[in-house]
N, C-alpha and C positions, 0 to 999 in steps of 0.2 A: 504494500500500500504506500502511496504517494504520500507528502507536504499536503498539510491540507494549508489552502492560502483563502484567510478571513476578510472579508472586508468591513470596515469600520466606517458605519453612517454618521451625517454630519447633521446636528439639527433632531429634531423632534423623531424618534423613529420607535418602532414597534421590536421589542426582542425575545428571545424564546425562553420562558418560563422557567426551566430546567437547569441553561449553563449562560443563559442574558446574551449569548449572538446576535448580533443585529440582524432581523431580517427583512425588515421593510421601513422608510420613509412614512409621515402623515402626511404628504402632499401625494401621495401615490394611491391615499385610499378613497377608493370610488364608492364600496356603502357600506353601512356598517348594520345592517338590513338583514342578512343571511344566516340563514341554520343550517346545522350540522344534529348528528346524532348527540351531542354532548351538550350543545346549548348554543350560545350565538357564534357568532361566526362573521369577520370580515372583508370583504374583495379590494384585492391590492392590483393595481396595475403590471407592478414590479414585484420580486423579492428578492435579496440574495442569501447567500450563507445557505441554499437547501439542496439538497438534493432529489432530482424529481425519479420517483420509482414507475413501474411499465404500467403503461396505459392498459386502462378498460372501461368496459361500460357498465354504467351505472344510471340504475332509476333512480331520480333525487324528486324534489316537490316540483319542480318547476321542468320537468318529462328526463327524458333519454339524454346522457352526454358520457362524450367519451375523457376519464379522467386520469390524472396519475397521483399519487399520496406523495405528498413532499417532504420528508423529511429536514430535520437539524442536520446541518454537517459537521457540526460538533460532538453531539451527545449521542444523535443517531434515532430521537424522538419523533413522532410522527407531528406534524405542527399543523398540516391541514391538504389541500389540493390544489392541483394545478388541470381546469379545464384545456383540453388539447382540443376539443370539438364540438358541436352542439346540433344535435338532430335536428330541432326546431330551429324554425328562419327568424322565431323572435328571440332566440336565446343568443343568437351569434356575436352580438357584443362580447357574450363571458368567454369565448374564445384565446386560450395565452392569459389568461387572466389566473391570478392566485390567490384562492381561498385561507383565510390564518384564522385557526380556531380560537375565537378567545378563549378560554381557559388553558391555553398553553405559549398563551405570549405575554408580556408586560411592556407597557408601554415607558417609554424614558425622554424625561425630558433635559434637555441639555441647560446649565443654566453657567453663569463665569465661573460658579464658584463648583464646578463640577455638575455633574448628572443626579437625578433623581429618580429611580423605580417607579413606578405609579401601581398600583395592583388593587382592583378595586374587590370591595369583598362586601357581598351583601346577608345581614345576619336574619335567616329565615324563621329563629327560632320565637315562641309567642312569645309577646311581653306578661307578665302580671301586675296586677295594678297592686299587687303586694310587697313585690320587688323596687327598692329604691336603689338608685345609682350612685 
C-alpha cells in the first residue's frame, strides 16, 4: 500500500467524525435536505480525502441510481455516497455529486485563533418537571 496524501481544507469545511479529515468545503454544499438509513444526510458538490468503492444500484426514496459508498481514506469509515448515475431524467443533477452522512462528519470552523469542532447533539431524553438543572 501507497503514501496516502491528505488534503487540508481552507475555510469553513465538513470532517469525518472518527479521525476529523477534511472532506468537504461549506461552499460546496448544495442541500442539507437528504436521508440516508441513519438519519440526515448532506449533498456536496465536491469531497476529498474519500475513497469511492464499486458502483451499484440502488433503490433510494427518490427511485433507481446507480451508486458507490465512499469511504474515509484515513480511518477507512464509511462517510456516505457518491451518485455515479440516475435513472430518472429528474434526478440527473445528483449525478458526480456526494452524499456525507451527518452523523459521521463534524463540521469545523476555522477561526485566527485556530479551529473549532462543531458537533451538534440533540438530547431526546423526556424532561420532568421534577428535575431541576
Amino acid at each position: 500500500m501507497g503514501r496516502i496524501f491528505v488534503v487540508e481544507l481552507e475555510g469553513t469545511a465538513y470532517k469525518c467524525k472518527f479521525c476529523k479529515t477534511h472532506l468537504a468545503l461549506t461552499e460546496d454544499l448544495v442541500s442539507r435536505s437528504f436521508h440516508c438509513r441513519r438519519g440526515k444526510a448532506y449533498l456536496f458538490n465536491n469531497a476529498v480525502n474519500v475513497i469511492v468503492g464499486a458502483a451499484e444500484d440502488r433503490l433510494m426514496l427518490s427511485g433507481m441510481h446507480t451508486v458507490a459508498d465512499i469511504f474515509c481514506c484515513c480511518c477507512g469509515q464509511i462517510v456516505g455516497w457518491k451518485y455515479e448515475a440516475a435513472h430518472d431524467k429528474t434526478q440527473k443533477y445528483k449525478e458526480g455529486k456526494f452524499v456525507l452522512e451527518r452523523g459521521r462528519i463534524l463540521e469545523y470552523e476555522e477561526s485566527a485563533n485556530g479551529g473549532v469542532d462543531v458537533e451538534f447533539y440533540i438530547d431526546s431524553r423526556p424532561i420532568s418537571d421534577a428535575e431541576d438543572p
